[in-house]
N, CA, C, O and CB atoms as a CASP TS submission, in Angstrom:
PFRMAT TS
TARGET T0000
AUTHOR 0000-0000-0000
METHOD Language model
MODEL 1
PARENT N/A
ATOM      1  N   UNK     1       2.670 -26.712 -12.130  1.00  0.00           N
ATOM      2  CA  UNK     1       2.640 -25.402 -12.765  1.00  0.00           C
ATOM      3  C   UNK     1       3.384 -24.375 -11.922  1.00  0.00           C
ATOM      4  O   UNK     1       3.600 -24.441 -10.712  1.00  0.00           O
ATOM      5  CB  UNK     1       1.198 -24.952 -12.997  1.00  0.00           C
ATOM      6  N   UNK     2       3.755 -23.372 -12.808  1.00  0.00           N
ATOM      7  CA  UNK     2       4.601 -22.104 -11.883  1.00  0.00           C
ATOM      8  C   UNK     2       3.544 -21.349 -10.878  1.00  0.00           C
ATOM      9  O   UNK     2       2.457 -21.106 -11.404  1.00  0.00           O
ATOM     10  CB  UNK     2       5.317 -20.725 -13.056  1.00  0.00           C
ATOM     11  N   UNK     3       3.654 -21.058  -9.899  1.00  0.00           N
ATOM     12  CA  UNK     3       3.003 -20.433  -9.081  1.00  0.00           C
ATOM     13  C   UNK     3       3.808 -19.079  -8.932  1.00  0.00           C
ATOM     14  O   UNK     3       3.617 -18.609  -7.810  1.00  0.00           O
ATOM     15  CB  UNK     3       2.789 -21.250  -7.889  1.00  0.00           C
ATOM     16  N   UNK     4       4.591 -18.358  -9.657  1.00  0.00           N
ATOM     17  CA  UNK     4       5.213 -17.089  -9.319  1.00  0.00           C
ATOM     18  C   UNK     4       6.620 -17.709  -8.719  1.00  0.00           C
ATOM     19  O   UNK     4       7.497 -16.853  -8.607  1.00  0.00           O
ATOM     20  CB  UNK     4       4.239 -16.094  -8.186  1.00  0.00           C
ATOM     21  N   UNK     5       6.984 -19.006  -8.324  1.00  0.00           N
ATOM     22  CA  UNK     5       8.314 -18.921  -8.054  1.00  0.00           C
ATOM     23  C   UNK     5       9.406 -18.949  -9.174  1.00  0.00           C
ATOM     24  O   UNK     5       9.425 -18.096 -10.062  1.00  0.00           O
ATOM     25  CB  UNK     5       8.531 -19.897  -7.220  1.00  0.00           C
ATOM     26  N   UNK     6      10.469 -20.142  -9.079  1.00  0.00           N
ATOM     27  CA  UNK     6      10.959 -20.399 -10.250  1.00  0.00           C
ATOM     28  C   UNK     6      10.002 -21.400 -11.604  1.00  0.00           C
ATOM     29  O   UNK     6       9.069 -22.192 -11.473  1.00  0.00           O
ATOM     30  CB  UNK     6      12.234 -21.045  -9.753  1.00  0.00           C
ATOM     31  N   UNK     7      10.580 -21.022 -12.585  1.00  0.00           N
ATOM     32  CA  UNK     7       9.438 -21.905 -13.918  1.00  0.00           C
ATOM     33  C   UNK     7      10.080 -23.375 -13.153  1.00  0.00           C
ATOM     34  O   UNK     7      10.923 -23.788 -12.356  1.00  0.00           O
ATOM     35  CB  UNK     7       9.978 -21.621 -16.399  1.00  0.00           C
ATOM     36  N   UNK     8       9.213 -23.693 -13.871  1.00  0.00           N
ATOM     37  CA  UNK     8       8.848 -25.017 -14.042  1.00  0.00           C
ATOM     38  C   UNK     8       8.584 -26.008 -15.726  1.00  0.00           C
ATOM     39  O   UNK     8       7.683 -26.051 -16.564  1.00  0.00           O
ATOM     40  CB  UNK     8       7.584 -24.902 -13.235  1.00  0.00           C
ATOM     41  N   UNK     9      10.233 -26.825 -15.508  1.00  0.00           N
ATOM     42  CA  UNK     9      10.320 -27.273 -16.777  1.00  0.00           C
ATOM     43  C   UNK     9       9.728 -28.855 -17.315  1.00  0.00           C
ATOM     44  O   UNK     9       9.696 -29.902 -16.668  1.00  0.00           O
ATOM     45  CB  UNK     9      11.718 -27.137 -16.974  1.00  0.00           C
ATOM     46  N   UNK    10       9.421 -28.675 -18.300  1.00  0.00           N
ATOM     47  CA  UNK    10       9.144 -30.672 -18.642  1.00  0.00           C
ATOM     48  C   UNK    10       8.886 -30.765 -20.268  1.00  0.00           C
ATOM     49  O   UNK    10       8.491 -29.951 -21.103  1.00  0.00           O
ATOM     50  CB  UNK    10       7.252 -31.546 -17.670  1.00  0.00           C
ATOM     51  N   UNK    11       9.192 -31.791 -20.305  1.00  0.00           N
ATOM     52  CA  UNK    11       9.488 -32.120 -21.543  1.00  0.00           C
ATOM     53  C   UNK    11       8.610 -33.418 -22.009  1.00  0.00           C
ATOM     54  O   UNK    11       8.126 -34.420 -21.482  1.00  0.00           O
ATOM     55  CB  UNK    11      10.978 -32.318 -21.602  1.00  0.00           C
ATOM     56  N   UNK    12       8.678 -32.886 -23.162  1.00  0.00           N
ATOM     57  CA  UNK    12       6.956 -33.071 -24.566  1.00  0.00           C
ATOM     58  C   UNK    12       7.123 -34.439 -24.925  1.00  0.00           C
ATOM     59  O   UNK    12       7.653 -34.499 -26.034  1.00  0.00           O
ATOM     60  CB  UNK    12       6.968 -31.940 -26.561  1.00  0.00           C
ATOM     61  N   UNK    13       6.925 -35.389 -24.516  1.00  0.00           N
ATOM     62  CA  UNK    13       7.257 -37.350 -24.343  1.00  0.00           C
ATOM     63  C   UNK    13       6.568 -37.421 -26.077  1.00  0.00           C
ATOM     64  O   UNK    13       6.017 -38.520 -26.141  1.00  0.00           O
ATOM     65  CB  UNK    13       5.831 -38.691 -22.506  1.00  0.00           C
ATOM     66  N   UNK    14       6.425 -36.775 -27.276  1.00  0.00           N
ATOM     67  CA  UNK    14       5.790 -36.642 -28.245  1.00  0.00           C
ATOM     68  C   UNK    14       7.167 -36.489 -28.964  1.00  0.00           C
ATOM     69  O   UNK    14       7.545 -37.320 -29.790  1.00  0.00           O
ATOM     70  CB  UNK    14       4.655 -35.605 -28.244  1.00  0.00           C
ATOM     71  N   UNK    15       7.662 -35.751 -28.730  1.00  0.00           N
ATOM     72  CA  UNK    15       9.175 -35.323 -29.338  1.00  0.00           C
ATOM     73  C   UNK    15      10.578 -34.608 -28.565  1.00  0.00           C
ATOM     74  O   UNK    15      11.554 -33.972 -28.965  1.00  0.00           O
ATOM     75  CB  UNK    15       8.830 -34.289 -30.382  1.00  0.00           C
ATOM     76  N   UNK    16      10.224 -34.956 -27.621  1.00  0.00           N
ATOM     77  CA  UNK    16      11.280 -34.159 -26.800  1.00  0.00           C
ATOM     78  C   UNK    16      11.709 -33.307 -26.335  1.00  0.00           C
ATOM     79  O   UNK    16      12.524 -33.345 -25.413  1.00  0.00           O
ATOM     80  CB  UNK    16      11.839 -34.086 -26.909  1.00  0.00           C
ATOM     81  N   UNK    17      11.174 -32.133 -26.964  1.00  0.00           N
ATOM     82  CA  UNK    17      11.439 -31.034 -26.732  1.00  0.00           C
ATOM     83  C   UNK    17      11.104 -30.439 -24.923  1.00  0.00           C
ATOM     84  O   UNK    17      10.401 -30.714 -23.951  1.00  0.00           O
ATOM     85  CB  UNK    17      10.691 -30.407 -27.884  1.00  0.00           C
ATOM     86  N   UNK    18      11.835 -29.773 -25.230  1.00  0.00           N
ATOM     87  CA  UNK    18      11.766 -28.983 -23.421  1.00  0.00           C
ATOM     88  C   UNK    18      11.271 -27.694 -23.114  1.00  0.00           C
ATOM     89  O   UNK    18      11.884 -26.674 -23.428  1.00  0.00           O
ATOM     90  CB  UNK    18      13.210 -28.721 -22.736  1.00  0.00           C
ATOM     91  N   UNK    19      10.109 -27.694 -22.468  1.00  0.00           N
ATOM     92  CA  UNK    19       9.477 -26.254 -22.258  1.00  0.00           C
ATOM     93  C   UNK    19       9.360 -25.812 -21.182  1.00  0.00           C
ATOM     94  O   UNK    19       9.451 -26.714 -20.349  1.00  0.00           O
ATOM     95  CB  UNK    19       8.334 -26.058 -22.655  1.00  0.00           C
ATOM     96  N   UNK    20       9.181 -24.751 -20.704  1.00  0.00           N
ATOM     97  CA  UNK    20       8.351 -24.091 -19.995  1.00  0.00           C
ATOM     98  C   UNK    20       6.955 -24.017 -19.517  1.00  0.00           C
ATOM     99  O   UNK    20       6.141 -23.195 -19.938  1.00  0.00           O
ATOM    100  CB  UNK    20       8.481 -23.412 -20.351  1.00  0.00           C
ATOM    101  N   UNK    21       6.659 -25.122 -18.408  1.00  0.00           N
ATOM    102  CA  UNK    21       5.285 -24.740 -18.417  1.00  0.00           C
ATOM    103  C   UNK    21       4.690 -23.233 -18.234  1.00  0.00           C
ATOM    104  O   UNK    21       5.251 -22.372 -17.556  1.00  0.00           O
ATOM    105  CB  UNK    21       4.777 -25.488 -17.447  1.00  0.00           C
ATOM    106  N   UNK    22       3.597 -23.065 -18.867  1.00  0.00           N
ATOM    107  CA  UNK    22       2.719 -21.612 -19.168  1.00  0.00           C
ATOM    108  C   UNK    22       1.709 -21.856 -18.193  1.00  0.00           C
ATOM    109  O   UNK    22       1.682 -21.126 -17.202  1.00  0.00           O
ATOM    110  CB  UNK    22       1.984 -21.330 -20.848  1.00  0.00           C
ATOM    111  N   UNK    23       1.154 -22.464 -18.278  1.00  0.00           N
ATOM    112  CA  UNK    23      -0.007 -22.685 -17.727  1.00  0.00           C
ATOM    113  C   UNK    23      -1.495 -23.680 -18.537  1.00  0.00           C
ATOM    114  O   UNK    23      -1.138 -24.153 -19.615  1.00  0.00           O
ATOM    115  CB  UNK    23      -0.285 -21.247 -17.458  1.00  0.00           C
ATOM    116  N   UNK    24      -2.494 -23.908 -18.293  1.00  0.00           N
ATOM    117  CA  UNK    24      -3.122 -25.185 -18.554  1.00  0.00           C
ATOM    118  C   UNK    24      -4.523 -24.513 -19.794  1.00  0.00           C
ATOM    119  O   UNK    24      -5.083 -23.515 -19.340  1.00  0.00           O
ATOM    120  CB  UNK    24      -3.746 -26.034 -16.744  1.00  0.00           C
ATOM    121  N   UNK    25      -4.936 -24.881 -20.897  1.00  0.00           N
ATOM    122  CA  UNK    25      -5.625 -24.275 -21.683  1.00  0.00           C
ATOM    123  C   UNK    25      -6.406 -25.406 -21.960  1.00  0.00           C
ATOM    124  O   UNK    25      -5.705 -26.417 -21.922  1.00  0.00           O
ATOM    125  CB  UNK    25      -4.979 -23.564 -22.709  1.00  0.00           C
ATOM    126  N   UNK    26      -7.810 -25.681 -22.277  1.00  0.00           N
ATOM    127  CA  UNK    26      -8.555 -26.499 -22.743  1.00  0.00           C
ATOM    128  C   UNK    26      -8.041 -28.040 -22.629  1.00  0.00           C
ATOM    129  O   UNK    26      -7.868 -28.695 -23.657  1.00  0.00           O
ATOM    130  CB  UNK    26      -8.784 -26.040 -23.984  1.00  0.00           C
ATOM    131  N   UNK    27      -7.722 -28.787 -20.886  1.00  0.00           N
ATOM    132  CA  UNK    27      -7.242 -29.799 -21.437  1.00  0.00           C
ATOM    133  C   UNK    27      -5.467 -30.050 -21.589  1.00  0.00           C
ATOM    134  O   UNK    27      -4.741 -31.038 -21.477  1.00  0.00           O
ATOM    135  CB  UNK    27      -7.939 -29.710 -22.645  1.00  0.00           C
ATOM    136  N   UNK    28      -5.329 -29.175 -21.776  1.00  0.00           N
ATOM    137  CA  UNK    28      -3.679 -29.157 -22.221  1.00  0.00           C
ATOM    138  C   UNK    28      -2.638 -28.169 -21.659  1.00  0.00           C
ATOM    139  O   UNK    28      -2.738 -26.943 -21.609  1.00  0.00           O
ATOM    140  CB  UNK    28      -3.567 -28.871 -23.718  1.00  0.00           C
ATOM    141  N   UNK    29      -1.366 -29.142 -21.142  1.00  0.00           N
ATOM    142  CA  UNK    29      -0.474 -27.719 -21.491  1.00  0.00           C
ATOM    143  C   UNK    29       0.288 -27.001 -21.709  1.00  0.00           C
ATOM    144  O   UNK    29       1.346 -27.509 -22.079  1.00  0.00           O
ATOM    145  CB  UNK    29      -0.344 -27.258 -21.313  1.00  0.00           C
ATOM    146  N   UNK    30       0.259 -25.642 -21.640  1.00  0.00           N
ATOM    147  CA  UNK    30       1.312 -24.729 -22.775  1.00  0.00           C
ATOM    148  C   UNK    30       2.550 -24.839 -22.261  1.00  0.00           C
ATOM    149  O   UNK    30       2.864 -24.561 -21.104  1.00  0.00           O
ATOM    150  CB  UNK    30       1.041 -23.016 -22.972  1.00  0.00           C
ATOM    151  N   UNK    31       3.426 -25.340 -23.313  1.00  0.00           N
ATOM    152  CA  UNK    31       4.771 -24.912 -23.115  1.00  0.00           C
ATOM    153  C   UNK    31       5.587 -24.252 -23.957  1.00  0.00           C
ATOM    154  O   UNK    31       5.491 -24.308 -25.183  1.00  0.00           O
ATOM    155  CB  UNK    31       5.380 -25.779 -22.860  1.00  0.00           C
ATOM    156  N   UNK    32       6.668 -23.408 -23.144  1.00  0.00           N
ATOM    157  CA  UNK    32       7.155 -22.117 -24.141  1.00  0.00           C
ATOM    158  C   UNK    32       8.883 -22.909 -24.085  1.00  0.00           C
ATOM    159  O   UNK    32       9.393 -23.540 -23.160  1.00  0.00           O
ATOM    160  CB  UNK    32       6.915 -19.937 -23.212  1.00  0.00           C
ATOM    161  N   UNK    33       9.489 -22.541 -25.543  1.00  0.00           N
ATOM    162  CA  UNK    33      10.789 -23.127 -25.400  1.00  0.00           C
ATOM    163  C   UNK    33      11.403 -22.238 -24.085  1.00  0.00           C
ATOM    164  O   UNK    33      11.109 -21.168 -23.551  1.00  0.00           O
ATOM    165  CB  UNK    33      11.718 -22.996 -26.914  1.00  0.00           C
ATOM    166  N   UNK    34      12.590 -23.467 -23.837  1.00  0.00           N
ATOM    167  CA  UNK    34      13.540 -22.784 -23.202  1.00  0.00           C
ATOM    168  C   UNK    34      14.241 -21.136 -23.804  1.00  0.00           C
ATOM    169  O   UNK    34      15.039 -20.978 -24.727  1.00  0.00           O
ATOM    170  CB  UNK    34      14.549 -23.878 -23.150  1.00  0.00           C
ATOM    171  N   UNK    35      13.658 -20.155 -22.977  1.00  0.00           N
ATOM    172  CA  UNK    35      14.346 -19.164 -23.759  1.00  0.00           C
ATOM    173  C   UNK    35      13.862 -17.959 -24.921  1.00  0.00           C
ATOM    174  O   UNK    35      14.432 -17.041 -25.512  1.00  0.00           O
ATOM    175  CB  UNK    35      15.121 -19.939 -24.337  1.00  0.00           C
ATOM    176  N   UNK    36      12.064 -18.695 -24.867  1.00  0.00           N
ATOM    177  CA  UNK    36      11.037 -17.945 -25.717  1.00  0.00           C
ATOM    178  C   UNK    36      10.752 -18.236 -27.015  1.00  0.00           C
ATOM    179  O   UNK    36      11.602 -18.938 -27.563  1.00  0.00           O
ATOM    180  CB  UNK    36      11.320 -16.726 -25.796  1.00  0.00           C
ATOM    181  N   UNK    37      10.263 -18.068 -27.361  1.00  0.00           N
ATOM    182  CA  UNK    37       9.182 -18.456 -28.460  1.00  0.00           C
ATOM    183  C   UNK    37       8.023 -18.718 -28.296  1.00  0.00           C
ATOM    184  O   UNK    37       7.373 -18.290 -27.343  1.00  0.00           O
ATOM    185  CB  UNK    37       9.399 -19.380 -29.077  1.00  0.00           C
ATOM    186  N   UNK    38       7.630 -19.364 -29.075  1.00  0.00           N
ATOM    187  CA  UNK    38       5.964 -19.737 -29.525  1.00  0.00           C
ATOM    188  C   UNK    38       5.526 -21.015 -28.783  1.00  0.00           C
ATOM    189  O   UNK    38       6.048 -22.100 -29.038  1.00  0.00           O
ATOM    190  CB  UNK    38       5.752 -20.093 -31.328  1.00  0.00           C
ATOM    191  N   UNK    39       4.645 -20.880 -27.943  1.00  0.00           N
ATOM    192  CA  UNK    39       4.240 -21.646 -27.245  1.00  0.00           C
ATOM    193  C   UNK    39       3.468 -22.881 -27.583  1.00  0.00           C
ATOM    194  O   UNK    39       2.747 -22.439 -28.478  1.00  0.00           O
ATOM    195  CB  UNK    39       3.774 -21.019 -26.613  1.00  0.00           C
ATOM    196  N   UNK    40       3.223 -23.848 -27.481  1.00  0.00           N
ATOM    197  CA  UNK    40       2.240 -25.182 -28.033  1.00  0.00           C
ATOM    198  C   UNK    40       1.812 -25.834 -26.746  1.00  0.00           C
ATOM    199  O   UNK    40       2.107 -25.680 -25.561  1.00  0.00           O
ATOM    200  CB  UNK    40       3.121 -26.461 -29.083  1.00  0.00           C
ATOM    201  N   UNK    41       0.986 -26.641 -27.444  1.00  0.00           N
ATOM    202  CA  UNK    41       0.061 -27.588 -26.469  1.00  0.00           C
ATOM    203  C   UNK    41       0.809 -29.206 -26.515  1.00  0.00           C
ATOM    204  O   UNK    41       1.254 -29.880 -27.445  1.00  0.00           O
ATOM    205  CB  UNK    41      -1.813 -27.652 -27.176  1.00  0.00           C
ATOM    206  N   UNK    42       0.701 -29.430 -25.070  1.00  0.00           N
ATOM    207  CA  UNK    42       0.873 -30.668 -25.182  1.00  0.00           C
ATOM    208  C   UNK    42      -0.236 -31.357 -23.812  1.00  0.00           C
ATOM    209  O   UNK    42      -0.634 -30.894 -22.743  1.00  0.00           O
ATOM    210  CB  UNK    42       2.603 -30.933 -25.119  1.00  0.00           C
ATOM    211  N   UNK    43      -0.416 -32.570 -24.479  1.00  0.00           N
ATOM    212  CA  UNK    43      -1.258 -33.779 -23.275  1.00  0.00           C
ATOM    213  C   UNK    43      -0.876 -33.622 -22.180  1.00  0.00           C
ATOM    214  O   UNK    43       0.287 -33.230 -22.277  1.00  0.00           O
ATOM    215  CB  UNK    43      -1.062 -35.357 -23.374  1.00  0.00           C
ATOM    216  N   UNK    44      -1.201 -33.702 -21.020  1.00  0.00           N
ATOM    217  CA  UNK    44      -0.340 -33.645 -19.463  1.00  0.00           C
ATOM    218  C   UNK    44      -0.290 -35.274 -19.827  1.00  0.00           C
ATOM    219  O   UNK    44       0.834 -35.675 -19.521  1.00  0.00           O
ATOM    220  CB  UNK    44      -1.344 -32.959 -17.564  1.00  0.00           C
ATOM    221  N   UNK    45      -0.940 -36.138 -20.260  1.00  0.00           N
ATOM    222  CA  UNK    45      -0.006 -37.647 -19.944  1.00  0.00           C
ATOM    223  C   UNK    45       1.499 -37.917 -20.562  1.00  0.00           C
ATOM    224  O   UNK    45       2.358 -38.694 -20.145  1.00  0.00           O
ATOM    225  CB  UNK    45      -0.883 -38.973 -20.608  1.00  0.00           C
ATOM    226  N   UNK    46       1.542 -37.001 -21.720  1.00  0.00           N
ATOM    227  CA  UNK    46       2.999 -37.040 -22.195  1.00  0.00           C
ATOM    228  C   UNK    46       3.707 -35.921 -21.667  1.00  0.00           C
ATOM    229  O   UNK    46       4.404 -35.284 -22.457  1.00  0.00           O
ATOM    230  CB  UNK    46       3.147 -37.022 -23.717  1.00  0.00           C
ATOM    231  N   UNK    47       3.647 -35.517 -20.305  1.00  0.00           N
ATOM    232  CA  UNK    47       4.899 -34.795 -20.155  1.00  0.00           C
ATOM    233  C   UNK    47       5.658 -35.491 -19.250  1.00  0.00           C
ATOM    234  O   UNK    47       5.168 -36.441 -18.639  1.00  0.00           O
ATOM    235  CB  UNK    47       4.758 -33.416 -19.733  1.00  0.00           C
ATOM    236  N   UNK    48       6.914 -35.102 -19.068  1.00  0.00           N
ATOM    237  CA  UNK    48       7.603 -35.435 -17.797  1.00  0.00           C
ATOM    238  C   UNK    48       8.326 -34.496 -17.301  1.00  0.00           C
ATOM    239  O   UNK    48       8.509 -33.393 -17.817  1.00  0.00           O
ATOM    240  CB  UNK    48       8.394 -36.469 -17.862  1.00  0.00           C
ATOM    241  N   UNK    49       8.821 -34.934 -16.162  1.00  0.00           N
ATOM    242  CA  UNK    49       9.895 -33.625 -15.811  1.00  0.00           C
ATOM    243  C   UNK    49      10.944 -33.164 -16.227  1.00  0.00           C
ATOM    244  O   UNK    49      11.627 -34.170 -16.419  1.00  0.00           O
ATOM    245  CB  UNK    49      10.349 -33.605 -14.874  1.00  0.00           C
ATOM    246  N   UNK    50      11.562 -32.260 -16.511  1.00  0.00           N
ATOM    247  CA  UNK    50      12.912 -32.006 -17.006  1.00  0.00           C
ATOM    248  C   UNK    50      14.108 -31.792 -16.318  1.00  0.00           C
ATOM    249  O   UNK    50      14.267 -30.738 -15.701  1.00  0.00           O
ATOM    250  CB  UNK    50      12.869 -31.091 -17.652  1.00  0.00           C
ATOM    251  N   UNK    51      15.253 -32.940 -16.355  1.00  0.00           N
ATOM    252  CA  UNK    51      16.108 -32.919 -15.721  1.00  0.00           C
ATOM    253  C   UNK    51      16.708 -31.537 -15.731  1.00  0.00           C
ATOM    254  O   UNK    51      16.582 -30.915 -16.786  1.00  0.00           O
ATOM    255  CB  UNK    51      16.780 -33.881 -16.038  1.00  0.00           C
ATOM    256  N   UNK    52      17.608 -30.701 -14.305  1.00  0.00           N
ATOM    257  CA  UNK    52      17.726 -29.438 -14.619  1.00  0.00           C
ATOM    258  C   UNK    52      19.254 -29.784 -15.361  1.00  0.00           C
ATOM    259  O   UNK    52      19.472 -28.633 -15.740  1.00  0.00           O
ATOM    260  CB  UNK    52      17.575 -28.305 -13.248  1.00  0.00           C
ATOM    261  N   UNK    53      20.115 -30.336 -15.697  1.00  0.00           N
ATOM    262  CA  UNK    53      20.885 -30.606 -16.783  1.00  0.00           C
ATOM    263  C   UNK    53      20.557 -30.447 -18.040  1.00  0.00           C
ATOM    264  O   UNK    53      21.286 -29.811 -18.801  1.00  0.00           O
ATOM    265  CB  UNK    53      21.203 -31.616 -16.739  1.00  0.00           C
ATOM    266  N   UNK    54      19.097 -31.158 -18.540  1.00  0.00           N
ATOM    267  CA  UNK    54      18.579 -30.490 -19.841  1.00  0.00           C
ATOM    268  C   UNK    54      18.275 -29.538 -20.477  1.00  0.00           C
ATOM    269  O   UNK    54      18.443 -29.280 -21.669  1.00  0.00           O
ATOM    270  CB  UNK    54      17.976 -30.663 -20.066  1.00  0.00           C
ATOM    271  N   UNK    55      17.512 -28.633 -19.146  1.00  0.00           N
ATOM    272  CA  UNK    55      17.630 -27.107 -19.154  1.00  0.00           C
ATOM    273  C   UNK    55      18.281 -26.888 -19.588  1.00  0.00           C
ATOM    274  O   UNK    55      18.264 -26.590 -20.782  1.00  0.00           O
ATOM    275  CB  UNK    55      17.730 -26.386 -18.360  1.00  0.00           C
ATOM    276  N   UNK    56      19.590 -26.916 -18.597  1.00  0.00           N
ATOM    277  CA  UNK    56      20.654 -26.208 -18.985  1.00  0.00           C
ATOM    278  C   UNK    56      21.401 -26.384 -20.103  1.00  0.00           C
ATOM    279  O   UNK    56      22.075 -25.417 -20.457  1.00  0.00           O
ATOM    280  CB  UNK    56      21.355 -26.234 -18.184  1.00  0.00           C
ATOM    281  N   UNK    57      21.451 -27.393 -20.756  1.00  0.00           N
ATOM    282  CA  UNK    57      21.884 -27.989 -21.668  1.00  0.00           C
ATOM    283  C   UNK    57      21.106 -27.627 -22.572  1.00  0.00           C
ATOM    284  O   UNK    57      21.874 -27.537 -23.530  1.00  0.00           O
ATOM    285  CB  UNK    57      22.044 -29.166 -21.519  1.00  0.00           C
ATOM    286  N   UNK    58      19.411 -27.166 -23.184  1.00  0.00           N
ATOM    287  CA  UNK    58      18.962 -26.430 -23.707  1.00  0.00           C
ATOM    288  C   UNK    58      19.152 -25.075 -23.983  1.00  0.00           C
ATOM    289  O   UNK    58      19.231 -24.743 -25.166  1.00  0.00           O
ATOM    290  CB  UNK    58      18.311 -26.615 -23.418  1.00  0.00           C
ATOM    291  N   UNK    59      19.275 -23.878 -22.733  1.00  0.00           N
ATOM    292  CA  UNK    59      19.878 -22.816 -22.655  1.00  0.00           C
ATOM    293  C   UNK    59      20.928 -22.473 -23.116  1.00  0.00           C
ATOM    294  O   UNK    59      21.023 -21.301 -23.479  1.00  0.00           O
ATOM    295  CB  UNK    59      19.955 -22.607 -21.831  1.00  0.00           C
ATOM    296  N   UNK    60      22.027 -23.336 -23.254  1.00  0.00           N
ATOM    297  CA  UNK    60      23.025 -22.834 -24.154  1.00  0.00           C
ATOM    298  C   UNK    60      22.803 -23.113 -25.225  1.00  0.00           C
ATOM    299  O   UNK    60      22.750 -22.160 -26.001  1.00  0.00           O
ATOM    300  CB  UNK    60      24.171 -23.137 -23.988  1.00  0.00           C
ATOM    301  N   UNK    61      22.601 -24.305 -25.718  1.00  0.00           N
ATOM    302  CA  UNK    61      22.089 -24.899 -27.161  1.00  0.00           C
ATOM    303  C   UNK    61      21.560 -23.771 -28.059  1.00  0.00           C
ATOM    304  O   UNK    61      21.820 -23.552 -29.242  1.00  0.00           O
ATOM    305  CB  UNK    61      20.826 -26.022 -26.975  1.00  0.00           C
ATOM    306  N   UNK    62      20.461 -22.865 -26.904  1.00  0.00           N
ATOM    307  CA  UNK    62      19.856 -21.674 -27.792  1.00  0.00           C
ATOM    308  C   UNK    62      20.617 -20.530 -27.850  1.00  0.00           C
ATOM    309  O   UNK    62      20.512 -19.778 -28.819  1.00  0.00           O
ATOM    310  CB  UNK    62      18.549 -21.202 -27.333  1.00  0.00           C
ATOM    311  N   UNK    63      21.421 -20.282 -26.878  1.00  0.00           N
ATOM    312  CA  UNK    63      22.362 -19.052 -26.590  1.00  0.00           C
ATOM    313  C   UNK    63      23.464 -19.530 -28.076  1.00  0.00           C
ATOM    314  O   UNK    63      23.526 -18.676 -28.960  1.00  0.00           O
ATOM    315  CB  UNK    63      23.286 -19.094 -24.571  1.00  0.00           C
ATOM    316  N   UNK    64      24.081 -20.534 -28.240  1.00  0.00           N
ATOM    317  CA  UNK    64      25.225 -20.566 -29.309  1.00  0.00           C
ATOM    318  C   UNK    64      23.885 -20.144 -30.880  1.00  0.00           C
ATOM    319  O   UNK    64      23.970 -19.166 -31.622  1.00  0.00           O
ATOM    320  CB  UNK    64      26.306 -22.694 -29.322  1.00  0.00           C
ATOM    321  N   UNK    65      22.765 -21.292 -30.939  1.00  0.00           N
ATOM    322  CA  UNK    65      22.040 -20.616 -32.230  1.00  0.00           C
ATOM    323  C   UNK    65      22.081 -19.213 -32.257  1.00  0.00           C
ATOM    324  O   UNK    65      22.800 -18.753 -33.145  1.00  0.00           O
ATOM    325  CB  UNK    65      20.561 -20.948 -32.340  1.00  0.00           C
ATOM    326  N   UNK    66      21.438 -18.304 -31.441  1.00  0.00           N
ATOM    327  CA  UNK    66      21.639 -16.560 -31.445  1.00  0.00           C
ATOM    328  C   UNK    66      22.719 -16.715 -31.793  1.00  0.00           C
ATOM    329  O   UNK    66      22.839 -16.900 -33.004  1.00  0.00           O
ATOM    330  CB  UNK    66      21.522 -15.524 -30.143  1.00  0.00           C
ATOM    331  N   UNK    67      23.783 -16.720 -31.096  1.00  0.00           N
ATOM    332  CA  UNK    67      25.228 -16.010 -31.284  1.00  0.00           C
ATOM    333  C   UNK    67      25.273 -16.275 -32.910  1.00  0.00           C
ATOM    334  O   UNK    67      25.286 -15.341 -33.712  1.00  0.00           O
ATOM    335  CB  UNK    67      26.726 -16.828 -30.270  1.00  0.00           C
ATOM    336  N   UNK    68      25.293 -17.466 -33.243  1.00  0.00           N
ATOM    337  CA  UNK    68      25.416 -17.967 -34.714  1.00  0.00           C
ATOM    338  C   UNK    68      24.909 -17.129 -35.658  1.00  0.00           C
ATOM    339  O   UNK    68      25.386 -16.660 -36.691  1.00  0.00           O
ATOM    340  CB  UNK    68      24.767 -19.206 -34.952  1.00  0.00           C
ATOM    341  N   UNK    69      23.697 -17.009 -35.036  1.00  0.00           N
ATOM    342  CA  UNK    69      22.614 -15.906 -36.269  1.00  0.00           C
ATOM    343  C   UNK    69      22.857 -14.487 -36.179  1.00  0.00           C
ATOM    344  O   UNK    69      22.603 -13.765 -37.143  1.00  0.00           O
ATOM    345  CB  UNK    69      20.791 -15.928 -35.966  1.00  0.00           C
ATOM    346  N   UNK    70      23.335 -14.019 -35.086  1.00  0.00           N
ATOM    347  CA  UNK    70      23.920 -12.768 -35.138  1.00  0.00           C
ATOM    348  C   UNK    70      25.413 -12.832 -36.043  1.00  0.00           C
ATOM    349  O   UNK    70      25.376 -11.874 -36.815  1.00  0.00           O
ATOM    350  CB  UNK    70      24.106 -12.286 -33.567  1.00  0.00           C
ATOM    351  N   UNK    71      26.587 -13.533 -36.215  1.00  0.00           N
ATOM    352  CA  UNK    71      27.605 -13.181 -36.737  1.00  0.00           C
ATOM    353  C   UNK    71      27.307 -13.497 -38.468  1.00  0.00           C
ATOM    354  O   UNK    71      28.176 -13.240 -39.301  1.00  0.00           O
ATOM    355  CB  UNK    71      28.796 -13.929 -35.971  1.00  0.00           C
TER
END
């Protein structure tokens, strides 16, 4: 989990997706997309770590959708 330094990323072994850990809720935990949104629950046995290539490779992924939805 983030302790105030840099986040801390991993990804949802359920579907792939790549979050942000939030922090731990009933059991589970929250992750926020790369980049914000709506946060969900996932198992800590299905997470793993997220290569920082995926990140990054997420981060733009979401930066071109905006751009898209803005023009």
């Amino acid at each position: 989990m983030s302790g105030g330094g840099a986040p801390t990323y991993a990804v949802d072994g359920r579907d792939g997706r790549i979050g942000e850990v939030m922090g731990r809720v009933g059991g589970y935990v929250q992750l926020r997309p790369v980049g914000g949104g709506r946060e969900w629950d996932c198992p800590p046995e299905e997470l793993a770590e997220a290569a920082p290539a995926d990140v990054l490779r997420e981060r733009v992924r979401r930066l071109n959708r905006d751009a898209r939805s803005r023009a």
